[in-house]
C-alpha positions, 0 to 999 in steps of 0.5 A: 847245530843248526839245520833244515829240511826241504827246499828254502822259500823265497824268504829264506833265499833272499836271507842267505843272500843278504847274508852271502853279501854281508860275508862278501864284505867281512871278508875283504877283513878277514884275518887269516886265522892260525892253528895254534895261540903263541906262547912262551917256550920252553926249551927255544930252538937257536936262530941257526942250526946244523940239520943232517939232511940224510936224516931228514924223514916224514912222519904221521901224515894227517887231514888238513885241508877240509878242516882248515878251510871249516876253521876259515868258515867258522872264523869268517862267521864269527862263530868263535867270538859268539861262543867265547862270549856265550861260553865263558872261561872257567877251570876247565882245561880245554875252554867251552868255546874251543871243544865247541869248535872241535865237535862241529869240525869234527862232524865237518860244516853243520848246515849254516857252514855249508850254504856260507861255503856254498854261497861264498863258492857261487860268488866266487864263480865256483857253481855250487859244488861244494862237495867237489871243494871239500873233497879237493881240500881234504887232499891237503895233507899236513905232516911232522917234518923230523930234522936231525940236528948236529947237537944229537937232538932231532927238530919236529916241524909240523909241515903243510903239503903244497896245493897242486895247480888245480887247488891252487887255483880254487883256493885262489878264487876263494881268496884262502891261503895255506900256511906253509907250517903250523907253529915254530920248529920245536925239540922233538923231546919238547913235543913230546911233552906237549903231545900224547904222542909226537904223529897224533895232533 
């Protein structure tokens, strides 16, 4: 975790400047990053499929936003190549690197993160209101979309809300994208196996 107290010298301005530059470079290749690694299934869903659509209901609506936009951040700074490199795998069940990324999302933008957030904001000609961003961004939902299907089993689809105009538009002017759905339609049998419980991801 890294953090200050006070107000930055002209030294350390200029530092996060150059730094903002550097990030204004990398982000013209920056890769849109996913929630979650492929990997092979177990029980695939068909390429077509008949849904009841009167069945059709939502389920566990949860945070999304203000975290995605910690995982664009988090990426963009390299932090997860540093830490996979500093933190090697081993026997554990959850890599070092990625636990590392959880509790610093979980306590949300450590002090490095929010001045990249801030500078990345004032390129983009946003001000430097950043608490304004991350309160628009937590308003991002995302849910269980649950498909009943002719077959008697029920598909779960982990869906995004659609940003507004308004958060379209500050997305936009920081050049992020919100990904409709996370990850690939799955048998809600299957999910469960995967999950504690199918609403808590």
């Amino acid at each position: 975790m890294v953090s200050y107290l006070g107000e930055l010298t002209a030294g350390e301005q200029s530092g996060w400047a150059q730094l903002g530059g550097e990030l204004g470079k990398k982000r013209a290749a920056f890769v849109q990053p996913t929630l979650f690694d492929a990997e092979a299934e177990r029980d695939p869903v068909p390429d077509e499929v008949s849904v009841n659509v009167r069945g059709v209901r939502v389920a566990g609506a949860k945070d999304f936003g203000d975290v995605w936009l910690g995982l664009v951040l988090w990426r963009m700074l390299g932090l997860d190549e540093l830490f996979r490199e500093l933190l090697p795998e081993g026997r554990e069940e959850v890599r070092w690197d990625l636990l590392a990324t959880v509790l610093v999302l979980a306590r949300f933008l450590a002090y490095a993160m929010w001045k990249t957030l801030q500078l990345w904001m004032e390129r983009s000609g946003l001000g430097r209101g950043v608490r304004t961003v991350l309160a628009e961004c937590a308003r991002l939902k995302c849910c269980e979309v649950i498909l009943p299907t002719s077959t008697g089993r029920e598909l779960g689809l982990f869906c995004v809300t659609q940003p507004d105009d308004h958060q379209r538009a500050l997305l936009d002017r920081l050049g992020i994208e919100i990904p409709l759905r996370l990850g690939r339609p799955k048998w809600r049998d299957a999910l469960k196996l995967d999950l504690p419980c199918s609403h808590d991801f």
